[in-house]
N, C-alpha and C positions, 0 to 999 in steps of 0.2 A: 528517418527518425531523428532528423536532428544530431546525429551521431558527433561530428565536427564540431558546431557551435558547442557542443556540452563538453566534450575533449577539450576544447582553447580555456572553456571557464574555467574548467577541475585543474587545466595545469597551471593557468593565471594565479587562482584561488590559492592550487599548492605555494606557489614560487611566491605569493604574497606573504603567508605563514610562515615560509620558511624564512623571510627579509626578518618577520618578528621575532623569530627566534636566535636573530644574528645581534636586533637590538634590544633584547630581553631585559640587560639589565640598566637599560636607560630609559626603558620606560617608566614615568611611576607607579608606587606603587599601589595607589586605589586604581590605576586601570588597571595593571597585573591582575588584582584579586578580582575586579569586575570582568574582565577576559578568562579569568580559570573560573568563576562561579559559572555563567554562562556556558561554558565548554560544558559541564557538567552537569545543567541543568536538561540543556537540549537531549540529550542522550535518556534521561532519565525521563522526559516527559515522552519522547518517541516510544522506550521502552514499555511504559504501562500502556500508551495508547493502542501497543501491540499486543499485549499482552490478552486487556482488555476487549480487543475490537472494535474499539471506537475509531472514528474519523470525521473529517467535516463532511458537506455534500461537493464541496468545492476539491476537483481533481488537483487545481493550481495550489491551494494552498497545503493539501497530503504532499505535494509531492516538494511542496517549497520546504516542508517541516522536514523530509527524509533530505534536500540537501544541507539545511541546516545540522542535521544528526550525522551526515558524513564529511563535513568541515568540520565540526566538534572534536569530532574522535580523529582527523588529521594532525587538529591542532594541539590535542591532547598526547598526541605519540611522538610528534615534532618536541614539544616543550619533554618528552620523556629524556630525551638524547641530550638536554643538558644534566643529566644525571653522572654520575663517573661510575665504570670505567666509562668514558663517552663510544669508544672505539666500538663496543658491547652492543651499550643502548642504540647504537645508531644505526647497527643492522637487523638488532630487532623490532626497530621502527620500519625499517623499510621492507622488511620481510612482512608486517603486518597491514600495510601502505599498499604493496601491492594489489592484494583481492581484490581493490577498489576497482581495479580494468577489467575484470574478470564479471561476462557477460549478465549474470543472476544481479549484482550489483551498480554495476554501471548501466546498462538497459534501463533501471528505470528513471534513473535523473534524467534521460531525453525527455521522458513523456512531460514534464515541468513545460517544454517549450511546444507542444501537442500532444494530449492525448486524444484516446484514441476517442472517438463519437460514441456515446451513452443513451440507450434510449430506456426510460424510466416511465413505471407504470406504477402506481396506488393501487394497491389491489386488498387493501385492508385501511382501518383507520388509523395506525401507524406502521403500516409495512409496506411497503415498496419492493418492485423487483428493480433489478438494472441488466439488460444485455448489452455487454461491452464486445465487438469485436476484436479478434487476434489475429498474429499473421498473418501472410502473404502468398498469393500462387495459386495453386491447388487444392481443390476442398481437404485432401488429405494435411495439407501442410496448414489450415486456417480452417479458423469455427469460431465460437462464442463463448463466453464465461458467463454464465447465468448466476446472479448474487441477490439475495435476499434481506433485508434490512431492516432494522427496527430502527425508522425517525419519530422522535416525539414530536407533534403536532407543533408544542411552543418555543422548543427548540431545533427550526429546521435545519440550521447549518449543521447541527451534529446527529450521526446517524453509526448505529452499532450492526454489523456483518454479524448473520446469521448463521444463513449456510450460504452454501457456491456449489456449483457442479460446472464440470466445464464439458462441451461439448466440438467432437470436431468434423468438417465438411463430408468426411467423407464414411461417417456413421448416418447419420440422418440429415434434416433441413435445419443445421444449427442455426444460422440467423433470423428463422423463426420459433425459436424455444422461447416457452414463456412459461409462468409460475400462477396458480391460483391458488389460495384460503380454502380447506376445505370448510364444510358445512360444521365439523364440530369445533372449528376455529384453534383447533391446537395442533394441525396437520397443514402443509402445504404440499401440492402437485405439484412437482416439477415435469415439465413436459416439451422434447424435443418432436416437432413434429415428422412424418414420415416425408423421404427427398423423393420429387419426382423421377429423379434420376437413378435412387438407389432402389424404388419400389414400397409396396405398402409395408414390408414386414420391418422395414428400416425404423421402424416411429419407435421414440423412447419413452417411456414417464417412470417417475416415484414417488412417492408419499416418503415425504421426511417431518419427525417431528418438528415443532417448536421449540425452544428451550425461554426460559426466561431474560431477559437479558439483566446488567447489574443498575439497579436503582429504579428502573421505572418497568410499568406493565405494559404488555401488548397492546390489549386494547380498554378501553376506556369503560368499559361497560361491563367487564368480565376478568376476574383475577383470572390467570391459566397457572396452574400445579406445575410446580417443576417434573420434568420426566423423570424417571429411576434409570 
């Protein structure tokens, strides 16, 4: 997973930030204010983008935005420790520095350099499903994340997460779960089909609503009511 190459960047990356913060006060100062605007912006644009559930359709560039949002907040905590007492701020920086190795966090800047294979399906006039595989080994240890989407038709780079169910090997045949629109188009199937291996009774489905997403409509033909 890349694990190495992302490790050499993140401590390059650190050990470069931290050179700036040694020659902070020689830099000028419209880059100063253009390096601390920046630092502040990216965090805040990741922020809503989470918030909201938007993303692009491009895995590279999600994941390029999420290293930008964790050099941000590096460089933000780095420039903290010229504060006084310094002695203070400089272990609350490194106490906050840390998490960054800590797997929930660091896992996913690898996938920047491969993710994992998406296999994506139109199964509405602006919905989409995607199954991504996970993990390694044993069906118990690996399955699929099944995610549902609202792309608008004229803007396909960006697409807003619906729902997800995550599915794993050794419940049913999670690399064949797939999602359809029901008939009154305000409901989706989600459906893990039954594994040969574990027998007919293994088969999963649900019916999950829709929700509206922020600014545009599902589909093009038919406003859908927010749910209660």
């Amino acid at each position: 997973m890349h694990v190495l190459l992302t490790l050499g960047i993140l401590a390059v990356l650190t050990g470069a930030l931290a050179l700036v913060r040694i020659l902070w006060w020689r830099i000028p100062h419209p880059v100063r204010t253009l390096l601390i605007t920046c630092a502040v912006i990216v965090p805040a644009i990741f922020a809503i983008a989470t918030a909201t559930r938007w993303s692009t359709s491009s895995y590279r560039l999600n994941y390029g935005l999420y290293w930008l949002f964790i050099v941000a907040c590096e460089f933000l905590l780095i420039l903290f420790t010229l504060l006084r007492p310094r002695w203070l701020t400089s272990i609350i920086a490194i106490v906050l520095i840390l998490p960054v190795l800590s797997a929930s966090i660091f896992l996913p800047l690898t996938l920047f350099f491969g993710a994992p294979p998406a296999a994506t399906t139109r199964i509405g006039d602006n919905i989409i499903s995607e199954r991504v595989p996970w993990g390694a080994g044993s069906p118990e240890t690996s399955g699929t994340d099944l995610t549902i989407y609202y792309q608008p038709k004229r803007l396909p780079l960006l697409r807003r997460r619906l729902l997800a169910s995550r599915y794993y090997g050794g419940q049913c045949d999670a690399w064949a779960a797939y999602a359809v629109v029901q008939p009154d188009r305000r409901s989706i199937l989600m459906v893990c089909p039954a594994s040969p291996r574990l027998g007919p009774d293994s088969a999963r489905s649900i019916v999950l609503p829709l929700y509206r997403p922020l600014f545009y409509e599902y589909f093009s033909k038919e406003v859908i009511p927010s749910s209660k």
